[in-house]
C-alpha positions as MATLAB code, in Angstrom:
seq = 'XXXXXXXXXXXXXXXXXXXXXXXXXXXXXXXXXXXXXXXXXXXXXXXXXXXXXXXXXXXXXXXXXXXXXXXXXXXXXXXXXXXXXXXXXXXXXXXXXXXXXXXXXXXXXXXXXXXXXXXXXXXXXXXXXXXXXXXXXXXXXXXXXXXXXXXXXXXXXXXXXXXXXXXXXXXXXXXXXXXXXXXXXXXXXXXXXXXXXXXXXXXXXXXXXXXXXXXXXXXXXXXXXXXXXXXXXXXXXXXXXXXXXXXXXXXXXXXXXXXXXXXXXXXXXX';
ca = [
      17.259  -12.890    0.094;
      15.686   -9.680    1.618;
      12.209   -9.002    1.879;
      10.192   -5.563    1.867;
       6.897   -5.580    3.208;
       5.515   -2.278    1.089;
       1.962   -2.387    2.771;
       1.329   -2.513    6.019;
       0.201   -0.396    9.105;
       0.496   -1.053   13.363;
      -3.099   -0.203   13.910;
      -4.331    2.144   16.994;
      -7.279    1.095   18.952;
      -9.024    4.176   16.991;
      -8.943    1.933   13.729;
      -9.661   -1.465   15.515;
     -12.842    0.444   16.415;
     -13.848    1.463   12.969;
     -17.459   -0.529   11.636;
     -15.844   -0.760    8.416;
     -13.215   -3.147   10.095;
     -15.797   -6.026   11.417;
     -16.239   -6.606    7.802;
     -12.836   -6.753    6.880;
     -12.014   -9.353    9.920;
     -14.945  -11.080    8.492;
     -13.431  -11.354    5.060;
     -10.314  -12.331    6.506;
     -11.416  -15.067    8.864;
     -10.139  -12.572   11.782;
     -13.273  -13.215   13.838;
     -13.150  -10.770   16.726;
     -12.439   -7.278   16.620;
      -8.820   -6.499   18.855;
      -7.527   -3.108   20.635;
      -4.742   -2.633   18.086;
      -1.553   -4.176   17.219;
       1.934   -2.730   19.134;
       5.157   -2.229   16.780;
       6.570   -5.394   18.803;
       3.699   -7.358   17.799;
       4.805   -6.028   14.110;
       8.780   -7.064   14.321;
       7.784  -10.718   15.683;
       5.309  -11.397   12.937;
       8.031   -9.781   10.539;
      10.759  -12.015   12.229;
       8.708  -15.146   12.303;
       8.473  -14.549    7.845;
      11.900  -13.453    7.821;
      10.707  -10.162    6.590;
      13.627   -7.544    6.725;
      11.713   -4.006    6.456;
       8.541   -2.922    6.582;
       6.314    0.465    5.526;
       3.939    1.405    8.020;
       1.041    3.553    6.653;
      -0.691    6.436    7.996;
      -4.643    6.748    7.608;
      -6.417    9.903    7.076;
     -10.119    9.855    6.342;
     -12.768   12.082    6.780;
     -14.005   11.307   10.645;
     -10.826   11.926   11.262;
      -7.042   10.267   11.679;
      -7.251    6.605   12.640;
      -3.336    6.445   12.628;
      -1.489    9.953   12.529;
       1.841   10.480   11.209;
       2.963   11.629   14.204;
       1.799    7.698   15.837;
       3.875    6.470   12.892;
       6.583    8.487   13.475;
       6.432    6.996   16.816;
       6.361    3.041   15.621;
       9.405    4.136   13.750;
      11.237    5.041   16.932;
      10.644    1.874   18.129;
      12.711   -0.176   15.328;
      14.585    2.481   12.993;
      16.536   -0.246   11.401;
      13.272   -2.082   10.610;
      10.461    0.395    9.927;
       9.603    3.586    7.627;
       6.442    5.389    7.259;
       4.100    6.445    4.376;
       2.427    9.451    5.647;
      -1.031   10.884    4.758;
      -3.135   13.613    5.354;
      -7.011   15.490    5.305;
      -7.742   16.209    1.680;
     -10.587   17.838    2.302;
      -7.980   20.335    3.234;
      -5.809   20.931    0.665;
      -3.706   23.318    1.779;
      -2.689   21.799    5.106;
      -2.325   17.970    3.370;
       0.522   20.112    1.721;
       2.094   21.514    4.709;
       1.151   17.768    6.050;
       3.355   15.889    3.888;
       5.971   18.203    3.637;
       6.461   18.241    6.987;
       6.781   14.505    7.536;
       8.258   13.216    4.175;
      11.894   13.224    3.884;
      12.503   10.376    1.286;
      14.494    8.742    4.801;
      11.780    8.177    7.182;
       9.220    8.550    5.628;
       9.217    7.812    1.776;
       5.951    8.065    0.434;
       2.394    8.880    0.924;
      -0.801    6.977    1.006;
      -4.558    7.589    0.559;
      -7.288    4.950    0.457;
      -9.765    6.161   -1.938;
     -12.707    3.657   -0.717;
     -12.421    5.335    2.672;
     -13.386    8.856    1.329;
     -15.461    7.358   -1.378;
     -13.789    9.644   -3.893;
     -12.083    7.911   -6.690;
      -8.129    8.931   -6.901;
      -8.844   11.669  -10.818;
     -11.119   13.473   -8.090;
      -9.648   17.259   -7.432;
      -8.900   17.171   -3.556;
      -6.277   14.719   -4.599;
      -4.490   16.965   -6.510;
      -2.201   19.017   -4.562;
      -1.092   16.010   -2.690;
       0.162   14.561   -5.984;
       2.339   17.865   -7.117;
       3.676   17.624   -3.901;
       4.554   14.004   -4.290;
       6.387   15.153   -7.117;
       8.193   18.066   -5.815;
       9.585   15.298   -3.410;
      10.253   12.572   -5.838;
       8.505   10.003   -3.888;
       5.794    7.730   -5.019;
       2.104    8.072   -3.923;
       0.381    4.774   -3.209;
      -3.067    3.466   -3.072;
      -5.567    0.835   -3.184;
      -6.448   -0.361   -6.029;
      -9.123   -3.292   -7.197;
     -12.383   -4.489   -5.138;
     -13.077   -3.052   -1.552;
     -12.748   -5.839    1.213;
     -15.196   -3.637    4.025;
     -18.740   -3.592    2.699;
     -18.362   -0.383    0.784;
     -17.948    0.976   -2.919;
     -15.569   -0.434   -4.782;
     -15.622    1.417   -8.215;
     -13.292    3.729   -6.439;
     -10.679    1.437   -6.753;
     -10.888    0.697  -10.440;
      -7.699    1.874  -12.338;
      -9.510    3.209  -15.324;
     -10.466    5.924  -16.218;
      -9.433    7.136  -12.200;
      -5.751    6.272  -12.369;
      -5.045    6.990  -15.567;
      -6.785   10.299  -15.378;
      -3.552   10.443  -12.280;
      -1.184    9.103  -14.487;
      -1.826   11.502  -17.375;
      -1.895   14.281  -15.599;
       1.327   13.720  -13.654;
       3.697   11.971  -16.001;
       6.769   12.785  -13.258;
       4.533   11.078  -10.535;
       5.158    7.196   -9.273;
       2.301    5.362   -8.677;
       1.914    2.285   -6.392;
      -1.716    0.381   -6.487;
      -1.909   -2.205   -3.335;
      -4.402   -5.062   -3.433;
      -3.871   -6.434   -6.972;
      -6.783   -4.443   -8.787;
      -8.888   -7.538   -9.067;
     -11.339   -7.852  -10.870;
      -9.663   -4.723  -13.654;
      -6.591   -7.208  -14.029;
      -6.429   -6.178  -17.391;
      -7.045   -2.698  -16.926;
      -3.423   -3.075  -14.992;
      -1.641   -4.682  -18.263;
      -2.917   -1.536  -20.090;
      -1.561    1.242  -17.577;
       1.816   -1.115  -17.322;
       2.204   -0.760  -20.916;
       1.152    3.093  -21.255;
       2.955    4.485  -18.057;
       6.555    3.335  -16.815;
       5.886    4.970  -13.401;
       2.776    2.491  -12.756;
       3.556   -0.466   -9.953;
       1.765   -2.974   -7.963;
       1.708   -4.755   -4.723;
       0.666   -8.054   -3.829;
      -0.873   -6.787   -0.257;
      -4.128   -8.292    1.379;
      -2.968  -11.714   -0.854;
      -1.672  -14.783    0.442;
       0.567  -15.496   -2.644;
      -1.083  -19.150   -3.457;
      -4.296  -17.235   -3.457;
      -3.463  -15.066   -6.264;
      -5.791  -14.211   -9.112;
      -4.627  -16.634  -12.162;
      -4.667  -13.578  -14.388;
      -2.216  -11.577  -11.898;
      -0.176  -13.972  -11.993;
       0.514  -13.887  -15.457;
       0.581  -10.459  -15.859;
       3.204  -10.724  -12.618;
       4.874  -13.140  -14.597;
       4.796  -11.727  -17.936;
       4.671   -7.928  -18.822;
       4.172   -6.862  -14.998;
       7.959   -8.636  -14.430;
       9.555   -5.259  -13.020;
       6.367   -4.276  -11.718;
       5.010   -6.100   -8.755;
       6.372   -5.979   -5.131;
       5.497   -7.983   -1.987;
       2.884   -6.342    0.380;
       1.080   -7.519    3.093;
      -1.899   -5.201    4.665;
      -0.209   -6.788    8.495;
      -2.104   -6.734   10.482;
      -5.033   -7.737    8.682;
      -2.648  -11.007    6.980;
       0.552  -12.003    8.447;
       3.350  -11.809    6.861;
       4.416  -15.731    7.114;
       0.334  -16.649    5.535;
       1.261  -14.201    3.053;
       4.291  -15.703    1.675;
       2.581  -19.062    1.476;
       2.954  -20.039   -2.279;
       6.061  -18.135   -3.054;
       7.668  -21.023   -4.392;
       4.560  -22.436   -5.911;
       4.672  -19.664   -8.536;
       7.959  -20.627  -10.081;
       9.743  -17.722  -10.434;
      13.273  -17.250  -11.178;
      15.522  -16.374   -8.484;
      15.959  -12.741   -9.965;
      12.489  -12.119  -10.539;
      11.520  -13.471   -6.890;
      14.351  -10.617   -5.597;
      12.877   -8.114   -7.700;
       9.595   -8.790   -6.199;
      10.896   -9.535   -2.444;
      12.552   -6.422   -2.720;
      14.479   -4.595   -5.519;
      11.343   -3.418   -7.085;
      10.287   -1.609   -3.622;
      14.351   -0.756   -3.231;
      14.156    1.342   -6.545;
      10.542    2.738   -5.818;
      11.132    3.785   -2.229;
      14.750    4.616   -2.676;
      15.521    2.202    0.647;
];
């Protein structure tokens, strides 16, 4: 059965360096702070879960890049049977996010776009988002975020799905949205967007699987069925600790391929 890791990046020694990360390692029982992790460091951790593809990310914020699409666009070089990219861009410059994106995504290499709102501290319904979203659309490729509680020590309101995502979702009806990170503690907030918007999906990245919210998993289970793909947020997890529990949740063999990897097959048009 194939897996698709939808969430994860091959950091540059630019992010290892960010403060915000010491927290994260702490939260993660990461310890140490490291220069990095190489694409080959990526495809053995993938190999060792038996993980078949994997998106890297991009990360814009505003100090600056801490993994350009250009350094992604390099990772993908390295393993083009194995990687694609999610691009991203400054949108505190609208204009040139535009020409960003439209330079980078083609819906083959790169096949969607990411922003972490906690990282600007501006919640997704903010207006610099904007033209980054119509041009999502124009490309018909899904936009992707974090949604839920913030694992560095910073806000986390940004990543609460209402009213911020659904101010998104209204406003661009044509306009697939992925939230990473489960949205806890809004898990309900998740079951009302599922039900109001059929372009709404989740990902189960920064979660080992047996540490899963109980009420994820029955919205994963129940009305979230053809809504919840496998992520990882590598290298923060590994891929092999996040697949820990897979069978543990007991689901049936074509809901555990629709969340291994048809789910992120129809999404990302892999």
């Amino acid at each position: 059965m194939q897996i698709i890791d939808v969430w994860a990046q091959s950091t540059t020694e630019r992010m290892a360096q960010s403060s915000w990360l010491a927290t994260l390692n702490r939260w993660t029982a990461k310890g140490e702070q490291r220069p990095g992790t190489t694409p080959e460091e990526t495809i053995e951790a993938m190999d060792e879960a038996g993980v078949d593809l994997t998106l890297l990310s991009a990360w814009y914020g505003p100090a600056g890049p801490l993994i350009t699409n250009e350094e992604v666009a390099a990772q993908i070089d390295t393993a083009p049977m194995r990687f694609r990219g999610l691009a991203s861009a400054d949108i505190s410059r609208p204009m040139e996010a535009v020409r960003e994106i439209r330079k980078w995504v083609d819906g083959k290499r790169f096949v969607g776009v990411r922003v972490v709102p906690w990282l600007w501290d501006l919640p997704p319904n903010d207006r610099r988002y904007y033209p980054i979203y119509a041009a999502c659309v124009e490309l018909d490729v899904p936009f992707c975020t974090q949604i839920g509680h913030t694992g560095p020590l910073l806000r986390s309101e940004t990543g609460r799905p209402i009213p911020y995502l659904e101010d998104v979702l209204l406003d661009f009806p044509e306009l697939k949205v992925v939230g990473g990170h489960v949205g806890f503690p809004w898990v309900n907030e998740l079951v009302s967007l599922t039900v109001k918007f059929p372009n709404f999906y989740i990902d189960t990245s920064a979660y080992a699987l047996h540490r899963l919210p109980p009420d994820f998993i029955a919205y994963m289970k129940g009305i979230g069925k053809k809504r919840v793909m496998f992520g990882t947020n590598w290298p923060m997890i590994e891929p092999a600790k996040c697949l820990e529990g897979l069978e543990g949740l007991d689901l049936t063999e074509e809901h555990k391929e629709d969340f291994l990897s048809g789910i992120a097959k129809k999404v990302f048009k892999l």
